[in-house]
Structures are given as structure tokens and as C-alpha cells.
N, CA, C and O atoms as CSV, one atom per row, in Angstrom:
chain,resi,resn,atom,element,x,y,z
A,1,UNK,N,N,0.667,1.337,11.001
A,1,UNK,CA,C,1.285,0.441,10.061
A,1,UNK,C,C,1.240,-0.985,10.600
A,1,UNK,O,O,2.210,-1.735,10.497
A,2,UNK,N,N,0.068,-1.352,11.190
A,2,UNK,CA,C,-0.211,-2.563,11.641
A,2,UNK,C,C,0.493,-3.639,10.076
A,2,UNK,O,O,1.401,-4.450,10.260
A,3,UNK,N,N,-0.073,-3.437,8.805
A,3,UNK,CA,C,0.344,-4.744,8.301
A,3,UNK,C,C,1.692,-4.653,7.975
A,3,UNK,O,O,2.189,-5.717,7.605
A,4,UNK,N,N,2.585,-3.473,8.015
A,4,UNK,CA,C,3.946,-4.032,8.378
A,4,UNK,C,C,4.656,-4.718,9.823
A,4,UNK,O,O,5.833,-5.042,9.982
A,5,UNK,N,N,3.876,-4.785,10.493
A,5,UNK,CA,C,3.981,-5.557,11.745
A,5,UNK,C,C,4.024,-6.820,11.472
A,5,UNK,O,O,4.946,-7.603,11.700
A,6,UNK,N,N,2.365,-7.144,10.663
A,6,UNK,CA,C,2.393,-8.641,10.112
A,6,UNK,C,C,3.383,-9.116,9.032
A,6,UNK,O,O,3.896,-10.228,8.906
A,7,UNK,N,N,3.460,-8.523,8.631
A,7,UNK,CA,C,4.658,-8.761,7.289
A,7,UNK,C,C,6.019,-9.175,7.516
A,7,UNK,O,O,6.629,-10.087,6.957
A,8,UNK,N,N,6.514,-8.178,8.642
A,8,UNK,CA,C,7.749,-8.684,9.343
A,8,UNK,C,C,7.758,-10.063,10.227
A,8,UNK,O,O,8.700,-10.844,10.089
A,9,UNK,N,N,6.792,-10.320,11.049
A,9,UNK,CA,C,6.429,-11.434,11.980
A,9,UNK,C,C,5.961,-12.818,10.705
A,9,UNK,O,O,5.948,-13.974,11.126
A,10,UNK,N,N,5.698,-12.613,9.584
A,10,UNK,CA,C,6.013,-13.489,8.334
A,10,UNK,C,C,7.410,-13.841,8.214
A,10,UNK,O,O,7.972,-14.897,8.501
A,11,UNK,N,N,7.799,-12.928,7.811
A,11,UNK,CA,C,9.364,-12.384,7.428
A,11,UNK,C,C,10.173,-13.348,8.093
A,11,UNK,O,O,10.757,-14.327,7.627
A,12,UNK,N,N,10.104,-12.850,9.439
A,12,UNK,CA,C,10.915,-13.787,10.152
A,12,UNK,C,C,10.465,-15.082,10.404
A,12,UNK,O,O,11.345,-15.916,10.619
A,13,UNK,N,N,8.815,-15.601,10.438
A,13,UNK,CA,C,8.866,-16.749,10.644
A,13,UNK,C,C,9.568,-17.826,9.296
A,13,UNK,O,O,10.043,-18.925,9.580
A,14,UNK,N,N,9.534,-17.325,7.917
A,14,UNK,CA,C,10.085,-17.618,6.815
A,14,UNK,C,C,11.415,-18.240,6.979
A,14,UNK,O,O,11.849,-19.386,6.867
A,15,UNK,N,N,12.211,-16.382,7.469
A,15,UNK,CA,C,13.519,-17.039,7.899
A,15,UNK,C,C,13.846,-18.173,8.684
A,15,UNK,O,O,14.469,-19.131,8.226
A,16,UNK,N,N,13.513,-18.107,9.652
A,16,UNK,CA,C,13.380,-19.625,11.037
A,16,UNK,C,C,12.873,-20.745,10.204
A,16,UNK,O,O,13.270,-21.821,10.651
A,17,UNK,N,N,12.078,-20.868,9.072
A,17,UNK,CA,C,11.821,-22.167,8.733
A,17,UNK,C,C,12.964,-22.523,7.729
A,17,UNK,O,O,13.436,-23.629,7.466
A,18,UNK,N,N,13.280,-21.288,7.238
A,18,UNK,CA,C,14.405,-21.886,6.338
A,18,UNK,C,C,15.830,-22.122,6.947
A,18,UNK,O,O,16.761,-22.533,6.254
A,19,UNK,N,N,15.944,-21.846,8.253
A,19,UNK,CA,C,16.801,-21.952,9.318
A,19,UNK,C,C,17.193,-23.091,9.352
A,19,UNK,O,O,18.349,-23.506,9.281
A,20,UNK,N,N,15.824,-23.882,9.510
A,20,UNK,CA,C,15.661,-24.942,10.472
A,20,UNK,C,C,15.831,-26.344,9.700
A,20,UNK,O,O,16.416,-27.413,9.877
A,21,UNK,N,N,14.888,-25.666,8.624
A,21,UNK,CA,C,14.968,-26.913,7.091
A,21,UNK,C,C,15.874,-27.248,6.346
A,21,UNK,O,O,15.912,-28.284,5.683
A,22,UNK,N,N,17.054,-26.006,6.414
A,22,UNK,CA,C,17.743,-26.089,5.013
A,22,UNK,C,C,19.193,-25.364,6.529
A,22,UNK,O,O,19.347,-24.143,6.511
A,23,UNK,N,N,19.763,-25.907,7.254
A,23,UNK,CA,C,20.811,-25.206,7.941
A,23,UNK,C,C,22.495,-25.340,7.418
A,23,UNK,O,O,23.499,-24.681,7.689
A,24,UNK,N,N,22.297,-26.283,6.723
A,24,UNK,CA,C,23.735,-26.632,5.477
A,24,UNK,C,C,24.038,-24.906,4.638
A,24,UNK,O,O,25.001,-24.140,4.682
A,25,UNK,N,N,22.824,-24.847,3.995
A,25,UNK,CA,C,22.583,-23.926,2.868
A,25,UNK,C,C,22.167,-22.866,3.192
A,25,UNK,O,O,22.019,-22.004,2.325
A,26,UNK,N,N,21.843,-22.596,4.565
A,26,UNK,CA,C,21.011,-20.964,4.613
A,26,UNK,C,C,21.923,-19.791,4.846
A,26,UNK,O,O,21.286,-18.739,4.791
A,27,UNK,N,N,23.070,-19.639,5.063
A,27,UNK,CA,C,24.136,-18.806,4.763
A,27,UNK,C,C,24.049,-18.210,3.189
A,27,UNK,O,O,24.314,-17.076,2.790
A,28,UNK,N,N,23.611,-19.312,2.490
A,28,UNK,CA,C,23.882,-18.529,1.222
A,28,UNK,C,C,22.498,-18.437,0.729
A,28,UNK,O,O,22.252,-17.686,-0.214
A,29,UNK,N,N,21.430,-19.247,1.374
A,29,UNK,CA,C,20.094,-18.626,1.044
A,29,UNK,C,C,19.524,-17.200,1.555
A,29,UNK,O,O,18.646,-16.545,0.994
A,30,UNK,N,N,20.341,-16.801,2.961
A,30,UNK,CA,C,19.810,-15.664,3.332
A,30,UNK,C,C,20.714,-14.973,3.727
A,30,UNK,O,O,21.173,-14.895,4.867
A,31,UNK,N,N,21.115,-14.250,2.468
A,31,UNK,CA,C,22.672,-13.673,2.217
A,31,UNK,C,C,21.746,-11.831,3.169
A,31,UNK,O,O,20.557,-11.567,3.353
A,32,UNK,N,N,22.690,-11.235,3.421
A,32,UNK,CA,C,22.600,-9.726,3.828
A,32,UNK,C,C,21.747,-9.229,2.917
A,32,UNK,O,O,20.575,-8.985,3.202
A,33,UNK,N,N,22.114,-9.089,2.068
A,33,UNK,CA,C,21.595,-8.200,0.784
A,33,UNK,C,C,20.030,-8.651,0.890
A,33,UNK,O,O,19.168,-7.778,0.992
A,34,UNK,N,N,19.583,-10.437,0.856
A,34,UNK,CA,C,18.632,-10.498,0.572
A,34,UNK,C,C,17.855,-10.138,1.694
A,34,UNK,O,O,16.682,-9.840,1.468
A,35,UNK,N,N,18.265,-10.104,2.851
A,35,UNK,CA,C,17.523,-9.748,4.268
A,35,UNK,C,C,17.681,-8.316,4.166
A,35,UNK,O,O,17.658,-7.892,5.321
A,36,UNK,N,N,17.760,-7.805,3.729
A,36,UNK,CA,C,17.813,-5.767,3.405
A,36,UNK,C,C,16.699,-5.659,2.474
A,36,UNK,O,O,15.756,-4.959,2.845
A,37,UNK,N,N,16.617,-6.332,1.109
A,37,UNK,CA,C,15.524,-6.896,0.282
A,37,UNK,C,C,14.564,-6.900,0.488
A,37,UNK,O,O,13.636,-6.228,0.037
A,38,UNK,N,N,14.633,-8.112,1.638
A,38,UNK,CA,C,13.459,-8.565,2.112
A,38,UNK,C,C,12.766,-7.424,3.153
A,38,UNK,O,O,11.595,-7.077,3.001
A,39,UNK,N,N,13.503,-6.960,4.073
A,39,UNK,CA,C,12.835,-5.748,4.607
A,39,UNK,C,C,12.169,-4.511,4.047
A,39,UNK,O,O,11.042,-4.118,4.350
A,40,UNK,N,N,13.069,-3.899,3.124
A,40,UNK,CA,C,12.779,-3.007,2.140
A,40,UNK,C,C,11.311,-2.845,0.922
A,40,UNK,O,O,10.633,-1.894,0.533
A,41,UNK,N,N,11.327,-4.232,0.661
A,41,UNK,CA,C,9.536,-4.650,0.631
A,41,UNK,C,C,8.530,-4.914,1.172
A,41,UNK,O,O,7.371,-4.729,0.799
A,42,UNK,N,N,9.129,-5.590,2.548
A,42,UNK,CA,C,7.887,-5.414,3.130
A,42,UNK,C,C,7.431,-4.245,3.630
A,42,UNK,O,O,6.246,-4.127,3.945
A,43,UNK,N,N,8.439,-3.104,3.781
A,43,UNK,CA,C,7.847,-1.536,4.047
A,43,UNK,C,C,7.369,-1.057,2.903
A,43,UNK,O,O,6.319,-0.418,2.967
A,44,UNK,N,N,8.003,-1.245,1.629
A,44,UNK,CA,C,7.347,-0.619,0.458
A,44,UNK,C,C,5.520,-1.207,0.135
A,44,UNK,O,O,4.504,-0.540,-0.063
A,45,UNK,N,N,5.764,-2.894,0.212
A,45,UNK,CA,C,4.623,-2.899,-0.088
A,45,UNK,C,C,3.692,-2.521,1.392
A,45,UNK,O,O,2.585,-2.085,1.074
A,46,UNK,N,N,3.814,-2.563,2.318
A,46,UNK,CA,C,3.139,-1.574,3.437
A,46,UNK,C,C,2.374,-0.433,3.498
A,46,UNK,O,O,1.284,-0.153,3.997
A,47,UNK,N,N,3.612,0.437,2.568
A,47,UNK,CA,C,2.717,1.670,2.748
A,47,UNK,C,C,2.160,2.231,1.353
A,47,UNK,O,O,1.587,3.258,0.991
A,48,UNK,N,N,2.671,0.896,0.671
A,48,UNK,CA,C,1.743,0.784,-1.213
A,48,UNK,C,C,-0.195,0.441,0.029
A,48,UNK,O,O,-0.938,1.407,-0.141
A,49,UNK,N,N,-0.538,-0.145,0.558
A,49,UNK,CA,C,-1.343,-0.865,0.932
A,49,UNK,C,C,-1.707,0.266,2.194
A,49,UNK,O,O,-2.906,0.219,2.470
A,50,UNK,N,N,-1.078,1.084,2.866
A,50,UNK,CA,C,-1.827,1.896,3.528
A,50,UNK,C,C,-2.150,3.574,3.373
A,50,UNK,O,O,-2.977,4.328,3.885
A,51,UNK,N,N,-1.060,3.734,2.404
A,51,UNK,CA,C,-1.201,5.048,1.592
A,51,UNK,C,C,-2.698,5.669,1.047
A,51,UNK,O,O,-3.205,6.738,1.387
A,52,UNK,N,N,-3.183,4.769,0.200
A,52,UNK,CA,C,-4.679,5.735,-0.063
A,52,UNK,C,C,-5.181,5.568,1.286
A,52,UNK,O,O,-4.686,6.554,1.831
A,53,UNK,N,N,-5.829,4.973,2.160
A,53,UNK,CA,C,-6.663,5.496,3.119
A,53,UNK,C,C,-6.347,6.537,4.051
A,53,UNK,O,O,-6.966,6.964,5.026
A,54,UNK,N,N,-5.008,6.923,3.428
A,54,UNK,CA,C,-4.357,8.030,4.310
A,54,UNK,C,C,-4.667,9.245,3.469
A,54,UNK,O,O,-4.959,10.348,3.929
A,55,UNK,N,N,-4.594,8.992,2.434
A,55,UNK,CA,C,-5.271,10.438,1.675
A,55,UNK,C,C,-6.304,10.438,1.067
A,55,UNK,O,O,-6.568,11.139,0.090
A,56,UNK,N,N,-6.989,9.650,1.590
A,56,UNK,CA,C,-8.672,9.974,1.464
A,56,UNK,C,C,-9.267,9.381,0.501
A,56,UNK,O,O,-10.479,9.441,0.297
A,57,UNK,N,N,-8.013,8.422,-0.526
A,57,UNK,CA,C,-9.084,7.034,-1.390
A,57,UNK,C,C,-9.879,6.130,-0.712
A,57,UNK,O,O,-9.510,4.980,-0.475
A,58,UNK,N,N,-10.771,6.508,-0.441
A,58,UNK,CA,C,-12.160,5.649,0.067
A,58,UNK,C,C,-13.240,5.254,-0.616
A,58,UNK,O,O,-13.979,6.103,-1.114
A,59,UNK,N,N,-13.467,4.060,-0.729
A,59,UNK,CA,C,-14.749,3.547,-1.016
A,59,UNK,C,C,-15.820,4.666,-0.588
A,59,UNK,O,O,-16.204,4.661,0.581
A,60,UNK,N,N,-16.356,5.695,-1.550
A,60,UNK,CA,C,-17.324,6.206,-1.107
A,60,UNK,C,C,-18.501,5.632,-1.609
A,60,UNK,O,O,-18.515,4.777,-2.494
A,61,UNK,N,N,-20.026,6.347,-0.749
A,61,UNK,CA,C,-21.336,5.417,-0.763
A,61,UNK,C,C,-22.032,6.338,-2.314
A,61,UNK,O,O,-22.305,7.510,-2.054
A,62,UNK,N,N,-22.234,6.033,-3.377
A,62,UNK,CA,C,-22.574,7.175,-3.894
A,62,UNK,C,C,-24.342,6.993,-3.982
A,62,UNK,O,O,-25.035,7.904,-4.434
């Protein structure tokens, strides 16, 4: 599950910029819920994106 690796290392660089940019407001920009959210998709879309090559949807040569 390499691109949920990348996804998270997004994830968080996102968070840190909005940390950094917006530190008045990011309490309520990056409420719990939305950081549960935000995790919860990046695993869903993860294994939306690694699922067929796991069961054998492959580009075959015909």
C-alpha cells in the first residue's frame, strides 16, 4: 500500500501548511472529525486504486 504512504505524507504536509498559513483559524479548519475524514479517504481511495491489481484486473496483451 505504497500510495497510501504517499497520500498520508500529502495529508500531513497539507495540514502543516495550513498550520502555518492560517494559525488564527486552523482549530476550526482542522476540526477532529475532519482529520478522521481526511484519513478515512485516503485509505478508501488507496485501496479503490490498489484493489484490481490484487485480483487480477490487468491490462492484458490480447
Amino acid at each position: 500500500m505504497c500510495t497510501a504512504s504517499i497520500l498520508n505524507l500529502c495529508a500531513i504536509s497539507l495540514d502543516r501548511y495550513v498550520a502555518v498559513t492560517r494559525p488564527v483559524t486552523y482549530p476550526s479548519i482542522m476540526s477532529t472529525k475532519r482529520a478522521k475524514s481526511l484519513i478515512a479517504g485516503i485509505w478508501v481511495l488507496s485501496f479503490v486504486i490498489c484493489f484490481p491489481p490484487l485480483v487480477g484486473w490487468k491490462d492484458q496483451k490480447v
